[in-house]
DRENPA-536470 format. One record per residue: residue in one letter; x, y, z of N, C-alpha, C, CB in turn. Coordinates in steps of 0.02 Angstrom, whole numbers, padded with zeros to 5 digits, always signed. Glycine has a CB too. Example, Ala and Ser with C-alpha at 12.3 -4.5 7.8 and 13.67 -1.06 7.14 Angstrom:
! DRENPA-536470
A+00660-00284+00390+00615-00225+00390+00660-00165+00390+00565-00224+00452;S+00642-00112+00354+00684-00053+00357+00645+00002+00394+00704-00030+00286;
! end
This chain:
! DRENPA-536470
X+00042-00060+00000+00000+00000+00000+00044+00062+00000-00048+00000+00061;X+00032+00130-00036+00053+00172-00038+00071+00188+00016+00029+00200-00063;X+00112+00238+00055+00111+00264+00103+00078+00328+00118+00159+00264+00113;X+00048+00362+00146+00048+00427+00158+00056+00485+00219+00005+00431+00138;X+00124+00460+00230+00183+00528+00252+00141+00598+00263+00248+00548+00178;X+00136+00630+00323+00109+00704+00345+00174+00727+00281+00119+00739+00455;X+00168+00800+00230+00215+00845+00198+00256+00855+00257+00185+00913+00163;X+00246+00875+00331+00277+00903+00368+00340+00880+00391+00244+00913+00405;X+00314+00806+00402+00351+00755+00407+00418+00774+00372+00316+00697+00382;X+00395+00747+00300+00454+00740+00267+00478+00807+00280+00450+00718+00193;X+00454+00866+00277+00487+00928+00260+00553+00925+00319+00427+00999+00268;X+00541+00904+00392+00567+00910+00430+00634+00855+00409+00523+00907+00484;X+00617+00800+00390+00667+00751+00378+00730+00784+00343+00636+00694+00334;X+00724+00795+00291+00739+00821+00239+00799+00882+00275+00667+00844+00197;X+00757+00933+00310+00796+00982+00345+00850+00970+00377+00767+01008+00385;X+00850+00921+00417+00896+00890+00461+00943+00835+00433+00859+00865+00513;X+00918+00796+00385+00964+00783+00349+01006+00788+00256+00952+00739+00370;X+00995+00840+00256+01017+00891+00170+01029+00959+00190+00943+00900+00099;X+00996+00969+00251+01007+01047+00256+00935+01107+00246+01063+01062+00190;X+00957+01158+00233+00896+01208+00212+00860+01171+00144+00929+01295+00191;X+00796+01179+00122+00786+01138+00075+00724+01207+00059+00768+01045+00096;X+00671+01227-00011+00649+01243-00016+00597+01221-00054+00672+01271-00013;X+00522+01250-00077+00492+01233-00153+00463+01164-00130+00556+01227-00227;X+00451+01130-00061+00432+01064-00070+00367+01043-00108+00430+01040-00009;X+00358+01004-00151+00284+01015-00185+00261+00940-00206+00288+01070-00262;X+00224+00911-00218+00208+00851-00217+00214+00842-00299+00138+00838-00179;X+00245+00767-00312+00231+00743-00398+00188+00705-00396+00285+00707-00442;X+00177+00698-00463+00130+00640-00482+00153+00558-00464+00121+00646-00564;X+00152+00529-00449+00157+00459-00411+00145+00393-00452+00104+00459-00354;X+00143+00348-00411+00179+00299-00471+00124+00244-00410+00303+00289-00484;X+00108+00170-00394+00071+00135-00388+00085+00148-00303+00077+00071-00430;X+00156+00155-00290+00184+00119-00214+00234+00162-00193+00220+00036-00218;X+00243+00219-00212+00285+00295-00175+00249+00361-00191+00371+00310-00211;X+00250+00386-00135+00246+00444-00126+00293+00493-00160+00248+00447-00069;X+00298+00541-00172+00341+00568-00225+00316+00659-00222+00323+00520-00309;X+00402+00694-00218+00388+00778-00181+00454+00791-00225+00393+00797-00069;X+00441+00856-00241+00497+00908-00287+00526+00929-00242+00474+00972-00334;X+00589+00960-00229+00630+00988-00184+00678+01032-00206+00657+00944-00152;X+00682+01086-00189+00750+01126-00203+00798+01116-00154+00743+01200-00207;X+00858+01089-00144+00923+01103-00112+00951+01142-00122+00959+01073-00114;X+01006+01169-00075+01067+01211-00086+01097+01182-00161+01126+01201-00016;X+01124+01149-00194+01146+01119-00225+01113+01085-00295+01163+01090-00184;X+01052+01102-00308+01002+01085-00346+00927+01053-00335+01031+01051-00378;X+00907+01042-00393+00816+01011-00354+00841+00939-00386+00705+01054-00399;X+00789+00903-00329+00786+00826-00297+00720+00804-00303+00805+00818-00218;X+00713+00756-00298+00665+00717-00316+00648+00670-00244+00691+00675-00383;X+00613+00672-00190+00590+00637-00125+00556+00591-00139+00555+00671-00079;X+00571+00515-00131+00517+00461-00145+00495+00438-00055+00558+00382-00203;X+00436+00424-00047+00416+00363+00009+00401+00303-00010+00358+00376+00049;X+00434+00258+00025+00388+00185+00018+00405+00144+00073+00404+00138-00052;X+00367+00074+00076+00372+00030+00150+00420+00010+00171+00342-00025+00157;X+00457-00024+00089+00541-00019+00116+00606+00014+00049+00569-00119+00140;X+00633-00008+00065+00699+00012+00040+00739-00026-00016+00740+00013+00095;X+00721-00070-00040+00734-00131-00076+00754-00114-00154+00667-00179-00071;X+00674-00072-00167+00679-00029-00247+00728+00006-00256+00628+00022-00266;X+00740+00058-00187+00766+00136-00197+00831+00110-00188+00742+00205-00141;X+00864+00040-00155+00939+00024-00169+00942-00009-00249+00969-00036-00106;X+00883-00041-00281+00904-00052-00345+00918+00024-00400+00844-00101-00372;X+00879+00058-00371+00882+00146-00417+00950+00125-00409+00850+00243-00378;X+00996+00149-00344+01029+00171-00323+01112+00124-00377+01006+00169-00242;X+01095+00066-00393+01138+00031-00400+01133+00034-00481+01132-00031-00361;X+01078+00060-00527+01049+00083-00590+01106+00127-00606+00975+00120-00588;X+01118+00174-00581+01164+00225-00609+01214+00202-00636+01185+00267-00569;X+01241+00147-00619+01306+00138-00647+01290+00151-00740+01337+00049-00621;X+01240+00108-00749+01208+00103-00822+01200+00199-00843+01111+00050-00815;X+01211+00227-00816+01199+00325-00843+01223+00325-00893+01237+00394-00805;X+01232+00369-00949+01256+00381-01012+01207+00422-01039+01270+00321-01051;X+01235+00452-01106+01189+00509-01142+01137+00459-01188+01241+00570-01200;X+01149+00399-01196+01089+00378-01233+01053+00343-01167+01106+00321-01306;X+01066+00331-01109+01014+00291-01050+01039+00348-00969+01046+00170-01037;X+01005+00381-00989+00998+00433-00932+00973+00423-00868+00961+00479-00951;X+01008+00412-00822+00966+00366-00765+00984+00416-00717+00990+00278-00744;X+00943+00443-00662+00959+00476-00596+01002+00462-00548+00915+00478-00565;X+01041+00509-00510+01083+00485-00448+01046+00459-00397+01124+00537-00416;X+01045+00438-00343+01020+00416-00277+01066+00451-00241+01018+00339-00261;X+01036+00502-00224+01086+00547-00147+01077+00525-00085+01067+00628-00129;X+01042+00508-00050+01045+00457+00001+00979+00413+00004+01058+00491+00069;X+00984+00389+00045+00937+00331+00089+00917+00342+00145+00964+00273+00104;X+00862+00340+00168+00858+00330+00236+00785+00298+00269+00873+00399+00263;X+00777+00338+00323+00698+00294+00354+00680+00362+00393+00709+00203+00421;X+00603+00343+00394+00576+00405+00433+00558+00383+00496+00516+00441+00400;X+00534+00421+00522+00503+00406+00627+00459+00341+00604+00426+00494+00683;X+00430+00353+00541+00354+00326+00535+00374+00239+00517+00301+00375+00458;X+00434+00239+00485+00458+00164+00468+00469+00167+00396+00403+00101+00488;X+00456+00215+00371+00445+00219+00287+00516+00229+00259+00392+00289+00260;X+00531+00198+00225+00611+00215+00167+00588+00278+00127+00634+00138+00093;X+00645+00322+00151+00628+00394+00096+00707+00390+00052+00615+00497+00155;X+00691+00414-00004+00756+00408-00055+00760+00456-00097+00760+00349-00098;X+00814+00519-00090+00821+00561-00113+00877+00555-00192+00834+00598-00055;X+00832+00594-00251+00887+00568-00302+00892+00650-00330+00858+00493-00371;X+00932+00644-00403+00954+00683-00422+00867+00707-00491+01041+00655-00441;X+00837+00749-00457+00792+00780-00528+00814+00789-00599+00772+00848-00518;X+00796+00759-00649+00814+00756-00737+00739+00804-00747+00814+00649-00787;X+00767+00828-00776+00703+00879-00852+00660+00844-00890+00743+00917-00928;X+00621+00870-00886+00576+00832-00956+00506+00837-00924+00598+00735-00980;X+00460+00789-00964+00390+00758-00932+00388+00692-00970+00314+00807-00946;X+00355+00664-00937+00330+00589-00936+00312+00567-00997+00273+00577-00892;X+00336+00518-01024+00290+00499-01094+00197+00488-01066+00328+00404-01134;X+00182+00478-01025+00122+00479-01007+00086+00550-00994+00122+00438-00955;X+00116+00590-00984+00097+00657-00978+00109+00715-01053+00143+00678-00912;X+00108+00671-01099+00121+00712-01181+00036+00691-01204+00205+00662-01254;X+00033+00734-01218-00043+00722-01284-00009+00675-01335-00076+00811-01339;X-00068+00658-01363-00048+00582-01412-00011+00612-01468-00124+00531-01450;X-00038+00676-01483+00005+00743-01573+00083+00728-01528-00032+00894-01579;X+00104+00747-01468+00162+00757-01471+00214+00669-01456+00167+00821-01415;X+00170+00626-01451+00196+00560-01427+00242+00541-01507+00120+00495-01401;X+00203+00543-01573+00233+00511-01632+00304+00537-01634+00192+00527-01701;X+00315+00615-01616+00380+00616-01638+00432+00583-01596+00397+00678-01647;X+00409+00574-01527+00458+00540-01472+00477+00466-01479+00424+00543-01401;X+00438+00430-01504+00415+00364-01515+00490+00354-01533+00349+00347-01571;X+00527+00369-01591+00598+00344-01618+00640+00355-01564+00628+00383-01683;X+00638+00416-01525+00689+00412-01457+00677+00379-01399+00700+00472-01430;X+00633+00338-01413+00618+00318-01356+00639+00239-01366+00543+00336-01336;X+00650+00222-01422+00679+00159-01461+00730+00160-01482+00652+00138-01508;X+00757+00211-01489+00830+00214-01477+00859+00199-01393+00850+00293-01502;X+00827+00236-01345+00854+00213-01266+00831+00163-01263+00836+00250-01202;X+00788+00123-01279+00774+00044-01292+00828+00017-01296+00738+00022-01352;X+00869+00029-01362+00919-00018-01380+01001-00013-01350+00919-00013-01456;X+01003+00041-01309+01053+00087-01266+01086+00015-01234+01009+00154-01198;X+01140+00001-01259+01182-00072-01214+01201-00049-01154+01258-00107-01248;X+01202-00071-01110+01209-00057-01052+01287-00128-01032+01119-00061-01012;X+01342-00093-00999+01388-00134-00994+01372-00169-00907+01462-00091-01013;X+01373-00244-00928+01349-00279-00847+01402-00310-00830+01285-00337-00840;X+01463-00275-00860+01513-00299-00810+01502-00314-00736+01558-00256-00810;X+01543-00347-00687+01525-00345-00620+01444-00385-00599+01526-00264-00602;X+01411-00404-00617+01341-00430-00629+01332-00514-00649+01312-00383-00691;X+01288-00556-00610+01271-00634-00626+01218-00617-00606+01304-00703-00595;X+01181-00680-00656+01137-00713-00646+01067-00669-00711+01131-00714-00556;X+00995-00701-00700+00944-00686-00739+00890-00662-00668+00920-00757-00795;X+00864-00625-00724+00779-00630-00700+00794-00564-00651+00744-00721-00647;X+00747-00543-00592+00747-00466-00556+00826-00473-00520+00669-00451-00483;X+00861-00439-00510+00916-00434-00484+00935-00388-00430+00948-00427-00526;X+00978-00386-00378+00972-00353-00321+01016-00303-00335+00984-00390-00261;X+01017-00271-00270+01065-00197-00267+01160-00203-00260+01035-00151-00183;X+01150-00285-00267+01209-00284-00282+01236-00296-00373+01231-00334-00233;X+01184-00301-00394+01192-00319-00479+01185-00444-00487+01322-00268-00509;X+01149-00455-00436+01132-00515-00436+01062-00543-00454+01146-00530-00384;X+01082-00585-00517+00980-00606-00517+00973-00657-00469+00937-00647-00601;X+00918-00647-00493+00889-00694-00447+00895-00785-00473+00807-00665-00442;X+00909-00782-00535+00902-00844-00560+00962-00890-00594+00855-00833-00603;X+00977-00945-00630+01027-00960-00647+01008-00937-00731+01047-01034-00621;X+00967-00943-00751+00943-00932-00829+00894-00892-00824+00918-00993-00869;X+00863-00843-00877+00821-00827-00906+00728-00856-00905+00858-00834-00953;X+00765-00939-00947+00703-00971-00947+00682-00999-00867+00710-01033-01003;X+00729-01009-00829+00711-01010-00746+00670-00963-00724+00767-01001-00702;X+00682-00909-00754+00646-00846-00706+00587-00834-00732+00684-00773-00703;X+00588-00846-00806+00493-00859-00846+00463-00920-00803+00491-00894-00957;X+00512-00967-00803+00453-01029-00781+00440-01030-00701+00485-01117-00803;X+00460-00992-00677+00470-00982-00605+00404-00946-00560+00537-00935-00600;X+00376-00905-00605+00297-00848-00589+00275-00925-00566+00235-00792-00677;X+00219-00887-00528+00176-00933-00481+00103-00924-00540+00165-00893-00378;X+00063-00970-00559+00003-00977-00583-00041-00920-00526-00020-01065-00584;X-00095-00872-00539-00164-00846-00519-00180-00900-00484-00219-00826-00575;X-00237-00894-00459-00293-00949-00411-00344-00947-00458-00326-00921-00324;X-00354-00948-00511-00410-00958-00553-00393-00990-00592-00439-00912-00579;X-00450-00982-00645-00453-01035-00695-00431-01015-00758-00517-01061-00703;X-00431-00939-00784-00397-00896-00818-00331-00909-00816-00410-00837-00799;X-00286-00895-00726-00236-00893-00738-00189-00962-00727-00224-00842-00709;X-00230-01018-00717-00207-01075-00727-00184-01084-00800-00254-01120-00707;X-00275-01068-00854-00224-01080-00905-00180-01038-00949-00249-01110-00941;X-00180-00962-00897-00116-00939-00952-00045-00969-00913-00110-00835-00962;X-00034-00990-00866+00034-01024-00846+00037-01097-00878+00041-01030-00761;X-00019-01131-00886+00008-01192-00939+00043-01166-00984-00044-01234-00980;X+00012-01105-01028+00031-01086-01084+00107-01054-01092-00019-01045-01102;X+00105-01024-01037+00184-00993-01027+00221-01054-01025+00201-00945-00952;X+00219-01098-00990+00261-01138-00985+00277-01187-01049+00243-01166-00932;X+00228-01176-01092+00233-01221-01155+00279-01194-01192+00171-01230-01197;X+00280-01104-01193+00318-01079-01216+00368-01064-01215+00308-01059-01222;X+00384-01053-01144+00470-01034-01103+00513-01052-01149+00497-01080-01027;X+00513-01135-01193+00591-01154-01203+00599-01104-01262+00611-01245-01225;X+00545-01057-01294+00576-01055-01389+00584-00970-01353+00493-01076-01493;X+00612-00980-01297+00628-00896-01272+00688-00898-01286+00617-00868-01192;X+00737-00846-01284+00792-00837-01297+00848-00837-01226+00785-00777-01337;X+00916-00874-01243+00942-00862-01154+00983-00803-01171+00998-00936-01106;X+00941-00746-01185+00989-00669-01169+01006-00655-01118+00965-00608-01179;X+01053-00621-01125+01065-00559-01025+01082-00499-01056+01156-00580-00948;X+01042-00469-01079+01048-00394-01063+01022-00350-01006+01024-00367-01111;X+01001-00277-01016+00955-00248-00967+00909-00254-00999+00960-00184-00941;X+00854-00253-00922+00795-00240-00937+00762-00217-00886+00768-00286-00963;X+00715-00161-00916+00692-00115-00881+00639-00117-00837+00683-00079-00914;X+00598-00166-00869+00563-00197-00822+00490-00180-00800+00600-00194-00774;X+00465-00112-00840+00423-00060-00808+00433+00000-00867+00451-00038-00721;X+00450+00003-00937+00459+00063-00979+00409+00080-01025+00514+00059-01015;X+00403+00128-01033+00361+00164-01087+00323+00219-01067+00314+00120-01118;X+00303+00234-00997+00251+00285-00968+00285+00309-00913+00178+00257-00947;X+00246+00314-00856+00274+00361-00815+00362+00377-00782+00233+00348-00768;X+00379+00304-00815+00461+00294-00811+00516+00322-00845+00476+00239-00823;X+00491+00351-00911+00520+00403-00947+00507+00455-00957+00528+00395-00987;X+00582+00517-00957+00534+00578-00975+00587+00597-01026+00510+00643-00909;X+00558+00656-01064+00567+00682-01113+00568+00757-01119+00531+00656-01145;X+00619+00792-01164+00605+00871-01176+00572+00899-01240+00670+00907-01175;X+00552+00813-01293+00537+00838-01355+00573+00831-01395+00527+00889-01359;X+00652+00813-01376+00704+00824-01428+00731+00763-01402+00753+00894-01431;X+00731+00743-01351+00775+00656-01320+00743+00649-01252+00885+00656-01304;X+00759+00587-01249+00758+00553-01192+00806+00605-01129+00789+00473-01211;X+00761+00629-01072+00802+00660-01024+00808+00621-00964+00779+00724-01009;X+00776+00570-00961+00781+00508-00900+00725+00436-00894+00767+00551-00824;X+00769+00407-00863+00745+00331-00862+00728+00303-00799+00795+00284-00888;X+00684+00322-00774+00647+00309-00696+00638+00245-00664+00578+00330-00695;X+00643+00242-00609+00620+00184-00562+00639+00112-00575+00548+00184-00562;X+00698+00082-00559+00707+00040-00572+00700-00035-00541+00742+00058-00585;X+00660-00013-00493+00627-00077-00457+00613-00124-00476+00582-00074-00433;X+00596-00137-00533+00589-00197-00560+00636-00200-00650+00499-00208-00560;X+00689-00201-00625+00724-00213-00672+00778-00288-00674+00755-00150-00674;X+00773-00313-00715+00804-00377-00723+00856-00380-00780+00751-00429-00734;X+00886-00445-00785+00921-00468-00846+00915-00505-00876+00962-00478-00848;X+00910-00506-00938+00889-00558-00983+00837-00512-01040+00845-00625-00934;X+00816-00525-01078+00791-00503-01161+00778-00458-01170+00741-00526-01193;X+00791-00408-01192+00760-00349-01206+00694-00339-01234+00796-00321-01240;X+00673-00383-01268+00628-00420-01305+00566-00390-01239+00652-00518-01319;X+00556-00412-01192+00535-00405-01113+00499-00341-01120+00601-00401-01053;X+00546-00305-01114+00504-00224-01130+00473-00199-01188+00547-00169-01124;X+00487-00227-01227+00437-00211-01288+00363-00230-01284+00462-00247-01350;X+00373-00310-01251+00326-00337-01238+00278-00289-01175+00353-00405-01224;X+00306-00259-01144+00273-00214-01093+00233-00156-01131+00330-00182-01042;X+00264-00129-01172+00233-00084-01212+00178-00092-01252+00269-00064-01246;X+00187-00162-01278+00126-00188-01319+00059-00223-01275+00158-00248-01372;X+00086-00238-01230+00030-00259-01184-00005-00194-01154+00058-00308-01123;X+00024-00176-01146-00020-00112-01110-00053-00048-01166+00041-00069-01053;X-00068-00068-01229-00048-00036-01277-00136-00017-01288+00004-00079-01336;X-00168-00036-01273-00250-00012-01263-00268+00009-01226-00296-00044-01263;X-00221+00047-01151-00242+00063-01092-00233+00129-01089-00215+00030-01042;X-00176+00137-01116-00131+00197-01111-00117+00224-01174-00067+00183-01079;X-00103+00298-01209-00116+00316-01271-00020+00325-01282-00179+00393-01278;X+00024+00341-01232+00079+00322-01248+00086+00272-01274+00109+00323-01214;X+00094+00219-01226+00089+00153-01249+00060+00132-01329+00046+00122-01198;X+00030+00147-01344-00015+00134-01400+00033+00170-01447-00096+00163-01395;X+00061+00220-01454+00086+00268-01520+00156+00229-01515+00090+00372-01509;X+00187+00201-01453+00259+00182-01460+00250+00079-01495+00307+00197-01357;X+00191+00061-01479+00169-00027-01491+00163-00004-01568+00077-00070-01444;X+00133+00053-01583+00128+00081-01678+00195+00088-01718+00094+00170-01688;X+00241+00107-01671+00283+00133-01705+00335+00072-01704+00303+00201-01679;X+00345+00032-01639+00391-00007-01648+00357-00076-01695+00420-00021-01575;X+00317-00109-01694+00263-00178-01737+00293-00221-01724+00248-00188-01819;X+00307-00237-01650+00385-00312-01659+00345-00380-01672+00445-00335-01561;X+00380-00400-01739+00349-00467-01760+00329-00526-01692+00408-00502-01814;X+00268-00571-01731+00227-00580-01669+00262-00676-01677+00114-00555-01680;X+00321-00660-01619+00353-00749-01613+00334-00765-01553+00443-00766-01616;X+00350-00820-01522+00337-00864-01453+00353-00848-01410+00356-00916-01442;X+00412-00810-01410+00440-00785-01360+00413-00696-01347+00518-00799-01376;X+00379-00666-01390+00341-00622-01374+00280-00633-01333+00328-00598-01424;X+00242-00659-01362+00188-00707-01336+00199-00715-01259+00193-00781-01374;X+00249-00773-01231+00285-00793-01188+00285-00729-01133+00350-00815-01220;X+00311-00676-01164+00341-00612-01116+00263-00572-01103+00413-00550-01167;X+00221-00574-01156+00152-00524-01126+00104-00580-01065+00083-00497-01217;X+00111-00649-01082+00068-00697-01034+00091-00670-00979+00076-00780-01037;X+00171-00658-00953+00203-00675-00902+00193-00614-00872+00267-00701-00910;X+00159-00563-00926+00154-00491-00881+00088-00513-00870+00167-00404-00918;X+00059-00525-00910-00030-00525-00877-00050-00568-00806-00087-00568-00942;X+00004-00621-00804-00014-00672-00731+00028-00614-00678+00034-00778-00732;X+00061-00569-00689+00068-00520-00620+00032-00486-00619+00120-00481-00604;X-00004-00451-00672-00037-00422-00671-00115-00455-00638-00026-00400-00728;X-00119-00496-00655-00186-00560-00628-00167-00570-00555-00183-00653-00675;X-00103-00578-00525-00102-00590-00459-00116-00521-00427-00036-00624-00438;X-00096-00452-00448-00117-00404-00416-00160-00362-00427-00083-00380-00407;X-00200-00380-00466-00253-00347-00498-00279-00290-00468-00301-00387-00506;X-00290-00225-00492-00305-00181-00421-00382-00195-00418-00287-00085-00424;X-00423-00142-00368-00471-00158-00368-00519-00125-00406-00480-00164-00320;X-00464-00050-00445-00504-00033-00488-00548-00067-00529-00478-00008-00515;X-00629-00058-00524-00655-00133-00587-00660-00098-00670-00765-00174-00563;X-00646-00031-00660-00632-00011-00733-00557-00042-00757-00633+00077-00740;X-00521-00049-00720-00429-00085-00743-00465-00172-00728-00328-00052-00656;X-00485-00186-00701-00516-00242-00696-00560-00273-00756-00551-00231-00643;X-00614-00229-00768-00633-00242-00852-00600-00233-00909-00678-00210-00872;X-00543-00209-00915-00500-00199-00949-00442-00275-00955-00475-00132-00921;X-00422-00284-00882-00352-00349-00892-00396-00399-00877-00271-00350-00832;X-00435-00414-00885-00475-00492-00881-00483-00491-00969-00572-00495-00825;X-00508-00464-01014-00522-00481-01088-00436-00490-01111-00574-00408-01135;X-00399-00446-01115-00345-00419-01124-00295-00475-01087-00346-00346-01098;X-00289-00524-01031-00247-00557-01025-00291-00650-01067-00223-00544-00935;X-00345-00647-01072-00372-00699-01101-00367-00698-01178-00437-00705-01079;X-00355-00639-01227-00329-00621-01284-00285-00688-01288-00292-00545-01285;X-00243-00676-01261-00164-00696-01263-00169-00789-01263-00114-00656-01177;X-00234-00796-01237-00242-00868-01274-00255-00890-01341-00287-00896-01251;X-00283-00851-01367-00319-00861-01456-00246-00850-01492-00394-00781-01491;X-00278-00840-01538-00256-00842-01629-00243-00767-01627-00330-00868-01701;X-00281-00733-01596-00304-00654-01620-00232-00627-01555-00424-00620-01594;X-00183-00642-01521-00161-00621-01478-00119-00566-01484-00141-00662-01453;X-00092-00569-01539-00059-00499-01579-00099-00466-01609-00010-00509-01631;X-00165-00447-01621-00198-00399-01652-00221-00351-01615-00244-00420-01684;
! end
């Protein structure tokens, strides 16, 4: 569950440990942090809350990956509040959100945003597949371990989209690249002219890049970003695509919110993905 932190709170935190701070103002938010603008002596910051600390050490360990084509934020510290909450102060990037552009201004972004797609990221120092920790460790020995590894829904839906995943796992690929894990919307922002940052890396893993595309296309009727970047990129429709949207829809099926408008939406939309019609 989200948290929700008194402003005062944090304001005080913040004081005592960064110093004078000004401008505190609340952002737009993301499923599971709280999230405040900040001016420092030294520049404006970005204040996250959440229950723990787990994500904001993977941000934190993200940076190494920084560069002008994969723009990723600093993590200036860590800490905890009175309340028990992990607060994580990073470095503020420019731009706005691919989710926050009108759909006229999304087509022209669409190519830069597939270009930081393809941004290699060097994993020197780094083992293993699948979500990986803040030390650069997956969780898995392979790739196809960490697909076949999701737990089936308690239904009957998501029973049989995990048969199905699992039929598919082997014609997946054993890549290790990055992966983002979470891209296309509120995780990127933009000035219009490039990519100015690559947000939240909490759920970022290793293994296919393939992965995030598949994120984009699944979510590609929900969201009007989503939709102009699933247009622009068309990634041919193989097994291992297939494979990567099931495996988002059974997390998505285990946490379903309770919104029943997102609810009428990922019940048709993860049962798609059984038919013939699953790429259309």
């Amino acid at each position: 569950m989200k948290p929700a932190v008194p402003v005062d709170l944090v304001r005080a935190w913040l004081a005592y440990n960064l110093g004078p701070v000004s401008g505190l103002h609340r952002l737009v938010e993301g499923e599971e942090s709280q999230a405040f603008g900040v001016r420092c002596a030294d520049g404006e910051r970005v204040v996250r809350i959440n229950g723990d600390r787990a994500g904001f050490a993977k941000d934190a360990f993200a940076h190494r990956f920084d560069g002008p084509a994969l723009p990723v934020p600093r993590v200036v510290t860590i800490g905890e509040l009175s309340t028990g909450h992990a607060v994580c102060v990073s470095t503020r990037l420019p731009g706005r959100s691919l989710q926050d552009l009108e759909r006229a201004e999304l087509s022209g972004v669409a190519p830069l945003v597939e270009a930081t797609m393809s941004a290699i990221a060097d994993l020197s120092g780094t083992r293993g597949f699948g979500r990986f920790d803040a030390d650069g460790v997956g969780e898995h020995r392979s790739w196809r371990d960490f697909l076949a590894s999701t737990p089936p829904p308690d239904s009957d839906l998501g029973r049989r989209l995990h048969a199905e995943l699992l039929r598919l796992v082997p014609s997946c690929p054993e890549v290790r690249q990055l992966v983002h894990g979470d891209f296309g919307s509120n995780n990127v922002l933009t000035d219009g002219t490039r990519i100015t940052g690559v947000l939240d890396w909490d759920c970022a893993m290793f293994g296919d890049p393939l992965y995030d595309v598949a994120n984009i296309l699944f979510w590609a009727t929900w969201l009007d970003c989503m939709d102009v970047q699933a247009a622009h990129l068309r990634p041919e429709a193989t097994d291992a695509l297939r494979c990567y949207l099931i495996h988002i829809a059974l997390g998505e099926l285990r946490e379903h919110s309770p919104d029943e408008r997102f609810t009428a939406w990922l019940h048709p939309r993860a049962a798609r993905l059984l038919t013939s019609e699953w790429a259309t």
